[in-house]
MIZABA-376430 format. One line per field, with one value per atom (N, C-alpha, C, O, CB): atom name; x, y, z. Coordinates in steps of 0.001 Angstrom, whole numbers, plus 500000, padded with zeros to 6 digits. Glycine has a CB too. Layout:
name	[CA ...]
xx	[X ...]
yy	[Y ...]
zz	[Z ...]
This chain:
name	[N CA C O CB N CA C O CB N CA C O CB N CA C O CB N CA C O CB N CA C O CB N CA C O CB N CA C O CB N CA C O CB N CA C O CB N CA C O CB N CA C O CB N CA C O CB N CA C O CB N CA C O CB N CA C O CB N CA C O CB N CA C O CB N CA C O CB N CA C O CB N CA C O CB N CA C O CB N CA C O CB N CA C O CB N CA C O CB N CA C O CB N CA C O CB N CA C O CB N CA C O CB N CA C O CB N CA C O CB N CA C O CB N CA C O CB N CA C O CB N CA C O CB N CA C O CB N CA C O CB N CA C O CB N CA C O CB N CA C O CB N CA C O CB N CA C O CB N CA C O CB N CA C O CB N CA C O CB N CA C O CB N CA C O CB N CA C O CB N CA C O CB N CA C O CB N CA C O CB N CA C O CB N CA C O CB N CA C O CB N CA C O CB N CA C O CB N CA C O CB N CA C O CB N CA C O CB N CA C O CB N CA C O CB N CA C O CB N CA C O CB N CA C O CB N CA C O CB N CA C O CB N CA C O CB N CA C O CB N CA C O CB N CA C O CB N CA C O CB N CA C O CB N CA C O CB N CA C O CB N CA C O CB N CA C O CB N CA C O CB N CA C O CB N CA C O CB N CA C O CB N CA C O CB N CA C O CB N CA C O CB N CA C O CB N CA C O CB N CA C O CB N CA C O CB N CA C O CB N CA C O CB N CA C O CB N CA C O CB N CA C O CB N CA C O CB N CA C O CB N CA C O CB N CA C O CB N CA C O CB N CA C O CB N CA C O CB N CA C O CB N CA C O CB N CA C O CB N CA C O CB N CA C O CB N CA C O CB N CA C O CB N CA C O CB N CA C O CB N CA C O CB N CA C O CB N CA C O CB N CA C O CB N CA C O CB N CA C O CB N CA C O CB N CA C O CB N CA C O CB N CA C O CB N CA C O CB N CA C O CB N CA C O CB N CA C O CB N CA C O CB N CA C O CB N CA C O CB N CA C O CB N CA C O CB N CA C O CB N CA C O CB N CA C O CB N CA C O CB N CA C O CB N CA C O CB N CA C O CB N CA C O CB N CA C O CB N CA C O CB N CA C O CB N CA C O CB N CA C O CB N CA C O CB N CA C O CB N CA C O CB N CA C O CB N CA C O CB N CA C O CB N CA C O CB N CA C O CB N CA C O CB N CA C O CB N CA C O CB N CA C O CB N CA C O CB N CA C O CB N CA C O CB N CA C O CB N CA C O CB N CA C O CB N CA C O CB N CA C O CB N CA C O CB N CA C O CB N CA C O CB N CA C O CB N CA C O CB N CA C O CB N CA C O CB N CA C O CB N CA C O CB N CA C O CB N CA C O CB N CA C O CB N CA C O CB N CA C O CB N CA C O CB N CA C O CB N CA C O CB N CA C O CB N CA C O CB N CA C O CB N CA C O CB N CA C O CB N CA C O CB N CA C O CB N CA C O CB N CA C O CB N CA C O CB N CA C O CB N CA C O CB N CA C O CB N CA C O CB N CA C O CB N CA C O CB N CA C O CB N CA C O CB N CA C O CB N CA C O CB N CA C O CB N CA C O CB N CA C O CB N CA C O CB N CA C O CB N CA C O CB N CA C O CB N CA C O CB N CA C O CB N CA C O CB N CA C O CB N CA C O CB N CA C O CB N CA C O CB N CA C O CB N CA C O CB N CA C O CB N CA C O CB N CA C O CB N CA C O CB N CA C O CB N CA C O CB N CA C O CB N CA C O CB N CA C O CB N CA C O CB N CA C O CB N CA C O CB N CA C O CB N CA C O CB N CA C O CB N CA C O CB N CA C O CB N CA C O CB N CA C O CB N CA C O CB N CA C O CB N CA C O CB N CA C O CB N CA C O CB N CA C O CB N CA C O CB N CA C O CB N CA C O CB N CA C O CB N CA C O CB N CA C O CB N CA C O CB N CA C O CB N CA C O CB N CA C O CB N CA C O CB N CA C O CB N CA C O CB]
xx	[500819 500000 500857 502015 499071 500380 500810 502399 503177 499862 502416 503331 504764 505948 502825 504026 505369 505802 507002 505022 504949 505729 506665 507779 504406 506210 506638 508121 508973 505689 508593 509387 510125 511287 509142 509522 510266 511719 512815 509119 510734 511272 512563 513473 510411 512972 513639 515203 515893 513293 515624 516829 516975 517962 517134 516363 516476 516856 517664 515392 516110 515728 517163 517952 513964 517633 519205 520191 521340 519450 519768 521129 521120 522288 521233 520318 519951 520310 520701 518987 520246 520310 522359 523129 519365 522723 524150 524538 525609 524491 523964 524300 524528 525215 523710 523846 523056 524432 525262 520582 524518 525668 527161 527964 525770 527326 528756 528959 529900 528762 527801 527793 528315 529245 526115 527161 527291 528883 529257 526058 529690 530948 531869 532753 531213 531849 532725 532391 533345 532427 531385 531541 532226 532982 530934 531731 532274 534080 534762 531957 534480 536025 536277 536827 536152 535762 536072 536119 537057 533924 535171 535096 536314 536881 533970 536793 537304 538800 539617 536754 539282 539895 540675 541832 539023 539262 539595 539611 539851 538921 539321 539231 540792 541250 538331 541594 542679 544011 545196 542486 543246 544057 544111 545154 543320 542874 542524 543638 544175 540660 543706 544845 546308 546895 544723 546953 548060 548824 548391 547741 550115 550883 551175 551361 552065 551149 551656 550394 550577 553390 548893 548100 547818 548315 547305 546884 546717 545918 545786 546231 545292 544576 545541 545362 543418 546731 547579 548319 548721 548399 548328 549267 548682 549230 550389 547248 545952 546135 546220 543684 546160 545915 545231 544188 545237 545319 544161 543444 543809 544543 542141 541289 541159 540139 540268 541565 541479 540676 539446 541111 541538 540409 540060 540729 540270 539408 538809 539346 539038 536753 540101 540893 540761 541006 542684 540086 539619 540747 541695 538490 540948 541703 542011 543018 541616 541257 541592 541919 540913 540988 542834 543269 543501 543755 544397 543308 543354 544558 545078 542108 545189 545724 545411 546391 546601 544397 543930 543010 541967 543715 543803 543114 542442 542834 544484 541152 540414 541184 541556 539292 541537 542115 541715 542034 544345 540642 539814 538691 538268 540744 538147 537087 537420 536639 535849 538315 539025 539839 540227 540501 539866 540546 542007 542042 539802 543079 544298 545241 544915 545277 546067 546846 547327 547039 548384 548380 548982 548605 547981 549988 548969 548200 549187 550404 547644 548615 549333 550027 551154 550519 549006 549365 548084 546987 549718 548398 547573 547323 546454 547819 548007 548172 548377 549131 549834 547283 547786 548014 547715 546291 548911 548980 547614 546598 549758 547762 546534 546098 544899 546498 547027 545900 545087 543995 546874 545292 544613 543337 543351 545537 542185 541240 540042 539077 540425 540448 539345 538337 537249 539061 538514 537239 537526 536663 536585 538652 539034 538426 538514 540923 537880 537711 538659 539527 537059 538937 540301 541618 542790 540618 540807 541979 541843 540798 541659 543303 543854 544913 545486 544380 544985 546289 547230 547601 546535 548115 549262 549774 549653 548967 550300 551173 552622 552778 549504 553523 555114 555917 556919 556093 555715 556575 556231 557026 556274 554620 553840 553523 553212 554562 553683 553483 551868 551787 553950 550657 549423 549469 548346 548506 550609 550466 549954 549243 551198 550262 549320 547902 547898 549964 547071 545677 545240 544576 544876 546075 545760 546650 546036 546474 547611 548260 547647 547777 549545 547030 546201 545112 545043 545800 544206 542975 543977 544231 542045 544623 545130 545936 546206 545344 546817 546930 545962 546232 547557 545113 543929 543085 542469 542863 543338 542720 543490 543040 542373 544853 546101 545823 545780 548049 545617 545416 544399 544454 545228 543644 542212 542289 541840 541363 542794 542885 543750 543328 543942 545020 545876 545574 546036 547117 544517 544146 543190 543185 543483 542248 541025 541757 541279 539794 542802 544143 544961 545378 545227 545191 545226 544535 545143 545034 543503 542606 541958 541620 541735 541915 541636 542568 542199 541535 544118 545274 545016 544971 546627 544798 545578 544308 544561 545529 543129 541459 541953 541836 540245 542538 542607 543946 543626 542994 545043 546077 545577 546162 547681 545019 544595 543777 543872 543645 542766 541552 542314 541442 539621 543352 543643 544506 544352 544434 545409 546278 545251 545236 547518 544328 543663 543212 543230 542594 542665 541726 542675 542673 540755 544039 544760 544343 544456 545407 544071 544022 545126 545942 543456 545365 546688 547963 547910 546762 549191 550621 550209 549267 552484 551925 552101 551716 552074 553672 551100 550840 552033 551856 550822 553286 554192 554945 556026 555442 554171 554442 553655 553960 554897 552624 551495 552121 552206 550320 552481 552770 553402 553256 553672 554263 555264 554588 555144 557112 552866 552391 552142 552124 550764 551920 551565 549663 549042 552529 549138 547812 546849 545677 547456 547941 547969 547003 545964 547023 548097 547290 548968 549873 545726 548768 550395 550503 549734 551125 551460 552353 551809 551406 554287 552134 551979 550458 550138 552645 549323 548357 547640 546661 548410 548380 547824 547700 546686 548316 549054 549662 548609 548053 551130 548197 547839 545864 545037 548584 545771 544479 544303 543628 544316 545218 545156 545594 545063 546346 546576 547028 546103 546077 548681 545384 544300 542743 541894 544127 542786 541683 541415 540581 540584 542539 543037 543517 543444 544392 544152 544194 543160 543240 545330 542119 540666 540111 539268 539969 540473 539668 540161 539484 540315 541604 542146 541935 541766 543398 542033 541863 540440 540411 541759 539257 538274 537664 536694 537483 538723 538684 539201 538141 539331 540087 540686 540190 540205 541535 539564 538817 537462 537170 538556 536709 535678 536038 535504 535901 537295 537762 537642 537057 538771 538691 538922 538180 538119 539551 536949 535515 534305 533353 535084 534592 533815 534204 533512 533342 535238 536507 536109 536607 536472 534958 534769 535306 535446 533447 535493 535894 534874 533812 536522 535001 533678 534368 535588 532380 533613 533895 533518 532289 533307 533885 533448 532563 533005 532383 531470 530653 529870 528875 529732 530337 529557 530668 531782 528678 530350 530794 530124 529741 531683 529722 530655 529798 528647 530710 530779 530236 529472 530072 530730 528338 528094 526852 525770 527648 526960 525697 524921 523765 525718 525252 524781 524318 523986 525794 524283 524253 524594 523799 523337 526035 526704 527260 528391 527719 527251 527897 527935 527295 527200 528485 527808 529868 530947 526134 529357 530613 530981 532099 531072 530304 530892 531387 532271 529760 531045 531334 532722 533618 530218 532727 534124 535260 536372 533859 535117 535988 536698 537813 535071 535263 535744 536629 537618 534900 536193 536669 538667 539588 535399 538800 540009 540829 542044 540123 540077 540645 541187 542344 539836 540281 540148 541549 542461 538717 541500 542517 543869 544815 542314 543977 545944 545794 546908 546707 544963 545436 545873 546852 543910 545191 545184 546624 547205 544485 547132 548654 549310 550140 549151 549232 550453 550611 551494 550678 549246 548995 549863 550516 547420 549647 550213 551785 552522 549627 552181 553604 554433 555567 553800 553468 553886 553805 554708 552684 552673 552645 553538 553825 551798 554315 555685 556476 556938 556126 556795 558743 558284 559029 558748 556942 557199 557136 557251 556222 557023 557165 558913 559617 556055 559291 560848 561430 562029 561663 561548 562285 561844 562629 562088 560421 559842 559490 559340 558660 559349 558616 557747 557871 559184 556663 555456 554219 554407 555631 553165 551810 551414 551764 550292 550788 550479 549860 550049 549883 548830 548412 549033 548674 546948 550014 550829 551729 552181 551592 552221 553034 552166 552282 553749 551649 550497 550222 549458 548725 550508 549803 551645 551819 548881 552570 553834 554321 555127 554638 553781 554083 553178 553715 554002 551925 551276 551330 550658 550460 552124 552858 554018 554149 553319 555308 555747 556597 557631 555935 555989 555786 557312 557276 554195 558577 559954 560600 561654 560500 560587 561522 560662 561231 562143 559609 559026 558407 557225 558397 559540 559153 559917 560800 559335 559285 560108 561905 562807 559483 561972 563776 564158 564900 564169 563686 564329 564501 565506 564435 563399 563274 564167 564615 561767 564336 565110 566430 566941 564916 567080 568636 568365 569505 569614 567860 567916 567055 566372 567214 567089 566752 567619 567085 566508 568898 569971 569575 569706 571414 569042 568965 567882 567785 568777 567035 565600 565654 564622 564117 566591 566319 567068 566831 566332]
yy	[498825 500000 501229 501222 500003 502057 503403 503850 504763 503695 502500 502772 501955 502247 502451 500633 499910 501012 501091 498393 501894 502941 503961 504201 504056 504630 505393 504830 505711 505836 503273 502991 502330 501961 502537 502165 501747 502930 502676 501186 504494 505737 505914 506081 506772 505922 506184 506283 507294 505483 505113 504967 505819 506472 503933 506339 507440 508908 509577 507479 509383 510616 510459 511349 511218 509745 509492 509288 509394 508775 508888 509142 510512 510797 508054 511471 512512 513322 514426 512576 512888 514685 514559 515517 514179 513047 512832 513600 514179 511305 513827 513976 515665 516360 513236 515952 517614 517968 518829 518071 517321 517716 517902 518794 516620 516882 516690 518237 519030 514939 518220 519094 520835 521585 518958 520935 522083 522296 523434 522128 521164 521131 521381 522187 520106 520730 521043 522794 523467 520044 523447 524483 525382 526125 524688 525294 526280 526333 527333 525700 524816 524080 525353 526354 522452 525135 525504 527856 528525 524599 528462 529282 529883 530902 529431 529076 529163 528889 529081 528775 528638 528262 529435 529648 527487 530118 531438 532583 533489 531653 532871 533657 533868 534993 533172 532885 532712 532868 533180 531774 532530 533031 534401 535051 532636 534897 536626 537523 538619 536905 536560 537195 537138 537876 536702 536550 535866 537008 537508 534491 537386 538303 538463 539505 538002 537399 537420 536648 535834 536386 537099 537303 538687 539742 536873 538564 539717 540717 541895 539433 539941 541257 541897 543113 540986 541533 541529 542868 543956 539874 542454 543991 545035 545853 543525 544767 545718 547121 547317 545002 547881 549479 549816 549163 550233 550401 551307 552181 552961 552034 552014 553111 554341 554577 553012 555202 556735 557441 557438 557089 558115 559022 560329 561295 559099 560389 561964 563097 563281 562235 563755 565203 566258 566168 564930 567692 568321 569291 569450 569014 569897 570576 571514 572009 570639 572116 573326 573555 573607 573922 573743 573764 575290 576326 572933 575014 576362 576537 575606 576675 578384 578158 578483 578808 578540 578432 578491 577118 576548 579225 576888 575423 575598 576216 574017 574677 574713 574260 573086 574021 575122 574075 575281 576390 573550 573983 574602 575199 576253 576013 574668 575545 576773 577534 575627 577311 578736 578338 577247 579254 579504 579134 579829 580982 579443 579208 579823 580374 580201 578341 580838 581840 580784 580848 582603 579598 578915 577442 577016 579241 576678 575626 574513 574658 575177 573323 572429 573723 573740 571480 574581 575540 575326 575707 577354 574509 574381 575164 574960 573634 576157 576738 578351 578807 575946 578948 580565 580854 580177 581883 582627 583124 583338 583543 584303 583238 583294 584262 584365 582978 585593 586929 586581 587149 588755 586018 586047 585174 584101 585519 585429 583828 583675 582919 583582 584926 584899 585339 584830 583914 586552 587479 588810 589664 587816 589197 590603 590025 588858 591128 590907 590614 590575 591388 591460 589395 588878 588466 588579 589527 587797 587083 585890 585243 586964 585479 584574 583721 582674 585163 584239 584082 584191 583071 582639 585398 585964 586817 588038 586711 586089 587688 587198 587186 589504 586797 586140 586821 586249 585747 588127 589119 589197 589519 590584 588750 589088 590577 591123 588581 591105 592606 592978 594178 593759 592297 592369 591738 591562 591548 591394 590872 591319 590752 590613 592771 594274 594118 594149 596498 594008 593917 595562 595931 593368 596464 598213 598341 598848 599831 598059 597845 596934 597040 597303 596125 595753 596262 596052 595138 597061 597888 598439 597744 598862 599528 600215 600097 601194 600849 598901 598158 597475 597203 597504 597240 596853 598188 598186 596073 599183 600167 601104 601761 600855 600855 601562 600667 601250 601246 598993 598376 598943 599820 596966 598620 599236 600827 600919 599579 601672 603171 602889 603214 604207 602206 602273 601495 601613 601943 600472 599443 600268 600258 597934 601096 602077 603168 603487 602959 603763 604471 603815 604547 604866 602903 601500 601423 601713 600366 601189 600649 601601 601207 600302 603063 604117 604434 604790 604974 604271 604491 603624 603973 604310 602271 601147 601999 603076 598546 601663 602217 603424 603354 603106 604545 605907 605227 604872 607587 605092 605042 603778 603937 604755 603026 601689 602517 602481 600194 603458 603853 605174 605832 604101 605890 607062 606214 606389 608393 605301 604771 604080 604441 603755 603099 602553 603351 602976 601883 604830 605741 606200 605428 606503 607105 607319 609022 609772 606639 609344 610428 611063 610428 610096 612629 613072 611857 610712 614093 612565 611502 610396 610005 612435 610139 608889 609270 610303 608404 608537 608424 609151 609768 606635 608634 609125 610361 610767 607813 610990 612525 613303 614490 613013 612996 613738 614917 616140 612705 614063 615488 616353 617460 615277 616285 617925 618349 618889 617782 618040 619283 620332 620248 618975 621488 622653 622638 622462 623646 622871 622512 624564 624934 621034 625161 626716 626803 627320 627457 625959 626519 626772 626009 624521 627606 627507 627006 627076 628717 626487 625617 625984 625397 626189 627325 627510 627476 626798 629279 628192 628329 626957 626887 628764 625792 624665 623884 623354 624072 623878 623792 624216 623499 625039 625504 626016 625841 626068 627635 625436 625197 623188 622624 625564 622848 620913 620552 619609 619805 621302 620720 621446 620652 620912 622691 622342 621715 621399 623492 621675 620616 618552 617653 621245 618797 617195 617117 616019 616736 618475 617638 617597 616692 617821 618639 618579 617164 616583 619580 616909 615246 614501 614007 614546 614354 613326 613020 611974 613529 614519 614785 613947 612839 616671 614575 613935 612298 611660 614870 611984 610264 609980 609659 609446 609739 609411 609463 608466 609825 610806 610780 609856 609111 612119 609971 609285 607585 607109 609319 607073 605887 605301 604291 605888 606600 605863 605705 604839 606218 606791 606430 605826 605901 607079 605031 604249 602456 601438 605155 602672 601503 601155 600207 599746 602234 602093 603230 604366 601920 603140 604049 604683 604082 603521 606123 606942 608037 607970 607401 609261 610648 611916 611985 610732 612578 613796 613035 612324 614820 613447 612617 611806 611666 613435 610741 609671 608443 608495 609574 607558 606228 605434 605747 606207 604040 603987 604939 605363 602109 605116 605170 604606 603717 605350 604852 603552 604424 604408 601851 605201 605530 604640 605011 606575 603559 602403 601361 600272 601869 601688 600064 599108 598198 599520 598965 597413 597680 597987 596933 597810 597720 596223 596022 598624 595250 593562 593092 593618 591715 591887 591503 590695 590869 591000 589932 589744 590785 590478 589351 591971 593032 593635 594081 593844 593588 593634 592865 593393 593100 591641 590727 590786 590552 589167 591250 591466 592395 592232 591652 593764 595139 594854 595587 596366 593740 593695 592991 593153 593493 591749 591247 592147 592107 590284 592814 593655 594533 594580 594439 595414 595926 595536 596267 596636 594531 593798 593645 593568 592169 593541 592776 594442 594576 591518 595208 596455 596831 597184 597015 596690 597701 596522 597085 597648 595335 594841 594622 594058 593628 595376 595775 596971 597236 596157 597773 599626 599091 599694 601035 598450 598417 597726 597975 597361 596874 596516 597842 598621 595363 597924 599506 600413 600940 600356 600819 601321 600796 601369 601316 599941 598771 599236 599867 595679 598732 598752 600538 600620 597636 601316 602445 602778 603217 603556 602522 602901 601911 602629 602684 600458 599537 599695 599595 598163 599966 599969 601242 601220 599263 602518 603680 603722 604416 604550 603035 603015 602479 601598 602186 603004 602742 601256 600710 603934 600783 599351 598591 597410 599074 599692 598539 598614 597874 598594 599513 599779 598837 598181 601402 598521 597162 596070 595511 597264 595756 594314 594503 593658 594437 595073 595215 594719 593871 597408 595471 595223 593304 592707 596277 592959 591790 590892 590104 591788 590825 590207 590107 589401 590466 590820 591188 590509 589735 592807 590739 590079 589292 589767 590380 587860 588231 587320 587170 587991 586726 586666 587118 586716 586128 588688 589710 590996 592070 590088 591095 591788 591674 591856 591901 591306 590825 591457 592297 589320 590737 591019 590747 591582 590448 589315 588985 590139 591043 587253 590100 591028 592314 592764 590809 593082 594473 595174 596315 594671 594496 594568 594806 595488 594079 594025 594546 595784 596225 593609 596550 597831 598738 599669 597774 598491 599814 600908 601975 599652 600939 601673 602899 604119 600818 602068 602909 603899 604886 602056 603476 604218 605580 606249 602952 605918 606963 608057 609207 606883]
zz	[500000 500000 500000 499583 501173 500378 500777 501334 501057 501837 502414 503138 502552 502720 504529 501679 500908 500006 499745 499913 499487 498191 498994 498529 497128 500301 500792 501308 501424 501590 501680 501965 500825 500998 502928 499687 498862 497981 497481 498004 498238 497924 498525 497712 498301 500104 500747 500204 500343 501606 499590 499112 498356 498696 498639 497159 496336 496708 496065 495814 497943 497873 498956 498637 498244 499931 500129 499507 499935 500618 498131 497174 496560 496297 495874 496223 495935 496635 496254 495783 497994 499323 499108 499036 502345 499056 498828 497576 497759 498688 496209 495540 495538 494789 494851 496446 496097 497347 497055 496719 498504 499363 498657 498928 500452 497726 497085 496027 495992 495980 495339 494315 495010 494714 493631 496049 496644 497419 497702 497612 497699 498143 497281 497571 498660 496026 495053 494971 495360 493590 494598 494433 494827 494201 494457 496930 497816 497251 497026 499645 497145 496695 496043 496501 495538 494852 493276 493917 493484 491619 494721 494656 495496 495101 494774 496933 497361 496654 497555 498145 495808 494931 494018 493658 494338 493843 493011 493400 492603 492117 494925 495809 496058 495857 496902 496468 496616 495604 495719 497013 494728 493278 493313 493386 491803 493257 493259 494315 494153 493994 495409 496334 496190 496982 497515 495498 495172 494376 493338 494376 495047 494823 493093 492465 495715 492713 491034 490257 489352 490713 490837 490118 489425 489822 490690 488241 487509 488100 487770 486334 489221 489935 490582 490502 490998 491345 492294 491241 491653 492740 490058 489204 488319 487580 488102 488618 487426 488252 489465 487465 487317 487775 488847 488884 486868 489568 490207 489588 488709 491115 490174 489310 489292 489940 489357 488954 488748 489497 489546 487545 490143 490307 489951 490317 491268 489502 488559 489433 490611 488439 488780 489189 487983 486780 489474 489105 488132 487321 488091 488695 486219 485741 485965 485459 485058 486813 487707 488751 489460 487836 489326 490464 491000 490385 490437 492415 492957 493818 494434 493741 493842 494862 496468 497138 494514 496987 497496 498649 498326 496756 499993 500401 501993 502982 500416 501707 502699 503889 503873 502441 505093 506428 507652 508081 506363 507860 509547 508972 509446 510700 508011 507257 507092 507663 507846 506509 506089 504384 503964 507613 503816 502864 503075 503505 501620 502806 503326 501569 500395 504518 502009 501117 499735 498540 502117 500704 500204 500285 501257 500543 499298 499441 500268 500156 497970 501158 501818 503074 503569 500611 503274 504631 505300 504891 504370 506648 507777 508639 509488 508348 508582 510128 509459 508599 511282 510341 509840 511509 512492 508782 511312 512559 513094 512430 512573 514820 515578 515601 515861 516674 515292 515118 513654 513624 514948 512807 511580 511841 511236 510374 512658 512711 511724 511829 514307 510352 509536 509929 509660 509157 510770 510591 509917 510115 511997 509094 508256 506962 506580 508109 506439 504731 504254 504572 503854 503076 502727 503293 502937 502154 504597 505727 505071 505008 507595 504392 503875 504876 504575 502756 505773 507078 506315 505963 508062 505647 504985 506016 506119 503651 506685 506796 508244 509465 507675 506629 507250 507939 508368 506292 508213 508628 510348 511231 507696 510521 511725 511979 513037 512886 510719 511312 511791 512052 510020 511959 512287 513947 514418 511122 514842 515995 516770 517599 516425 516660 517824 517233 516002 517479 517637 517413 516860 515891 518944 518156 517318 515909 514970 518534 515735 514369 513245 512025 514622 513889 512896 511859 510648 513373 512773 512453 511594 510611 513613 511714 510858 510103 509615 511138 509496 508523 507718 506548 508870 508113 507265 506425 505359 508349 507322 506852 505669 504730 508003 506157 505204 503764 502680 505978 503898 502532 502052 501190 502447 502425 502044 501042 499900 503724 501616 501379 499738 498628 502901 500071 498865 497710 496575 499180 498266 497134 496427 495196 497625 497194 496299 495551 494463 497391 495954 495049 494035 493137 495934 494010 493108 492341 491310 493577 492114 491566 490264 489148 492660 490864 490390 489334 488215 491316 489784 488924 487964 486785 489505 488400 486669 486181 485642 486395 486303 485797 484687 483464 487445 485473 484733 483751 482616 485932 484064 483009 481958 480886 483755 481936 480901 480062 478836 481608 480838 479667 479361 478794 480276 479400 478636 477587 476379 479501 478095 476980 476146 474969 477466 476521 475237 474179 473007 475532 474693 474191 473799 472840 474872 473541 473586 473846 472877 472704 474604 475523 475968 476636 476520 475624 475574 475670 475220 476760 476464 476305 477477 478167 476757 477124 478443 479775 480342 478714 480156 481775 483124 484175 481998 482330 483661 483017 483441 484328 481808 481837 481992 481872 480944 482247 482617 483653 483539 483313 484619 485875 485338 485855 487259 484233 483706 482613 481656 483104 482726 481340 482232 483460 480181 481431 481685 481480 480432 480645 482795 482670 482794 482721 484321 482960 482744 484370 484780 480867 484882 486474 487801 488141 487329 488003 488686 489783 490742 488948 489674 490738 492523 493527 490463 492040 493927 494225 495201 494669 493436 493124 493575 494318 491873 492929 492995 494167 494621 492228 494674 496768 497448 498279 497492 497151 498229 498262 499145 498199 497111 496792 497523 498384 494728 496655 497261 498671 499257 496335 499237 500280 501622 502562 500269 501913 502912 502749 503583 503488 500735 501217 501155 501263 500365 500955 500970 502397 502948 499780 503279 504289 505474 506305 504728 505567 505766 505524 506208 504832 504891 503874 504832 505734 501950 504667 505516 507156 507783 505335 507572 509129 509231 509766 509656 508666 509072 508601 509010 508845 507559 507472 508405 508942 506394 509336 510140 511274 511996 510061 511729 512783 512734 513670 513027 511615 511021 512054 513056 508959 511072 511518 512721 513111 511364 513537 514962 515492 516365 515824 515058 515854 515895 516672 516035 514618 514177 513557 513519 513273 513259 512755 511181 510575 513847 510509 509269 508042 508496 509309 507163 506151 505731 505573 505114 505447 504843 504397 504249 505914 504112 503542 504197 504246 502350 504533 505104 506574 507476 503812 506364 508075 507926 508638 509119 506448 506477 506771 506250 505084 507472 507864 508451 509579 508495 507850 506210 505266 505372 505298 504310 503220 502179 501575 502962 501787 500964 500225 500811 501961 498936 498589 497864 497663 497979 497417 496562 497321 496854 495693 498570 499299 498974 498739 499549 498835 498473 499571 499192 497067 501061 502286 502746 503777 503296 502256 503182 503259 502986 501455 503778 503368 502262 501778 504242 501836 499996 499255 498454 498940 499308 498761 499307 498591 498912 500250 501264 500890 500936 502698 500511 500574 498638 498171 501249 497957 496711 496439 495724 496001 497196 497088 497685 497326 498385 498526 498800 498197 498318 499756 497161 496328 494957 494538 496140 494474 493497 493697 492872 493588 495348 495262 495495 495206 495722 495953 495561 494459 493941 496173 493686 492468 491625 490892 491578 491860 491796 491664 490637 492880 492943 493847 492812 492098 496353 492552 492069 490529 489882 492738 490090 488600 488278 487269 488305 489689 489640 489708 488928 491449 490208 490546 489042 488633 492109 488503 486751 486132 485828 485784 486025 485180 485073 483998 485596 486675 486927 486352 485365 488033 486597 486217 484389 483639 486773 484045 482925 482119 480896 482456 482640 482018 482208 481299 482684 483311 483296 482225 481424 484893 481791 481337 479823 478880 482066 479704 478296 477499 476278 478356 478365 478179 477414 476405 477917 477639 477059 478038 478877 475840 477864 478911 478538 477491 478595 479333 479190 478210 477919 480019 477567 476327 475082 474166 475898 474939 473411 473750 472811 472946 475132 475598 475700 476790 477012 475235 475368 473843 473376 476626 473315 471913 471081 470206 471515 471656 471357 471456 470743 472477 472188 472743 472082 471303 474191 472209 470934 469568 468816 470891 469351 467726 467597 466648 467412 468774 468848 469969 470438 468158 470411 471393 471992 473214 471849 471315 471756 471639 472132 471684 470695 470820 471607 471411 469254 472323 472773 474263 474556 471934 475209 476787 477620 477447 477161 478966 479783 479738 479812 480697 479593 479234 478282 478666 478259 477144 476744 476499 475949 476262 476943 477171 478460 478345 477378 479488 480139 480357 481245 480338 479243 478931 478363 478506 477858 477916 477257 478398 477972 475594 479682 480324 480315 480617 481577 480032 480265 479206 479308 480034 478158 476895 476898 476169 475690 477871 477691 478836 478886 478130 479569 479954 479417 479784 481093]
């Protein structure tokens, strides 16, 4: 009956569970096998490349450390007066001359002043030379503008120094820059600090634009874009290396 079939089965479904055990053993064998290969010093995995990693083409010089961006890159550590609260605190400054906290204010304020004097200069000498607006830039001061000399002293120097007296006072008493009895100044309302931080970028780049502009009027005697225009024309007999040996000649 029932129970002769059920026992007649038995042997089978025991050669089967045997068969299904062996099979599944060889495998683990076989995987374990190649696992081990995979590890093996003078396998091909053991000498395949590493995979790349995507690096962008631009690089900055400029690196995040302490959540700050610092001057120089692979620089961890700025001085402790610098803790990144000045607009355009980069932590620069190798000399330590910002250690006095009151020397500070007013080094920040001295950049500030010369970078907006900066800025004004390359501005005016680029657009008279492009335009070509009377002569060179660094003869300007010996034209005759039919206003006299002393005339002129005595007219600029008490009201420039009126100006100054009361920027300064403005300052100390407020720790902001302005004009006459406004501080700050700001008739446009761009007073924030993004605007701050630009205005100080803008002006180094400024002072060390003004200070090319110089070297190159003594070495080259010419304003900056008839020298950029010279140099694009031609531009290995027309550089710095070699304009240089002939400063002697140009004064």
């Amino acid at each position: 009956g029932r129970h002769g079939i059920t026992a007649h089965n038995h042997p089978a479904s025991d050669q089967f569970a045997k068969m299904a055990a062996l099979t599944t053993s060889s495998v683990t064998a076989v995987c374990a096998v190649r696992g081990a290969k995979a590890k093996f010093a003078g396998s091909r995995a053991a000498f395949a490349a590493p995979a790349r990693t995507a690096v962008s083409s631009r690089t900055s010089l400029t690196v995040k450390a302490a959540g700050r961006d610092l001057w120089l890159r692979d620089s961890a550590v700025a001085p402790p007066h610098l803790d990144g609260t000045l607009p355009g605190d980069f932590g620069f400054d190798p000399l330590g001359l910002g250690a006095d906290p009151a020397r500070l204010k007013y080094y920040q304020e001295a950049e500030l002043m010369n970078s907006r004097w900066a800025m004004m200069a390359v501005a005016g000498i680029t657009t008279t030379d492009a335009l070509n607006i009377g002569g060179p830039w660094y003869e300007a001061g010996a034209g005759d503008y039919d206003f006299p000399i002393p005339a002129l002293l005595a007219v600029q120097f008490p009201v420039m120094g009126i100006l100054e007296l009361k920027r300064i006072r403005g300052w100390l008493a407020t720790g902001k820059s302005g004009v006459n009895s406004d501080f700050p100044w700001d008739p446009m309302g761009m007073n924030n600090d993004a605007m701050a931080v630009k205005e100080i970028k803008n002006g180094r780049l400024a002072m060390i634009a003004f200070v090319g502009v110089v070297v190159q009027a003594i070495v080259y005697r010419t304003g900056p874009v008839a020298a950029l225009k010279d140099h694009v024309v031609d531009p290995f007999g027309c550089n710095m290396a070699t304009n240089i040996m002939h400063i002697g000649s140009t004064f």
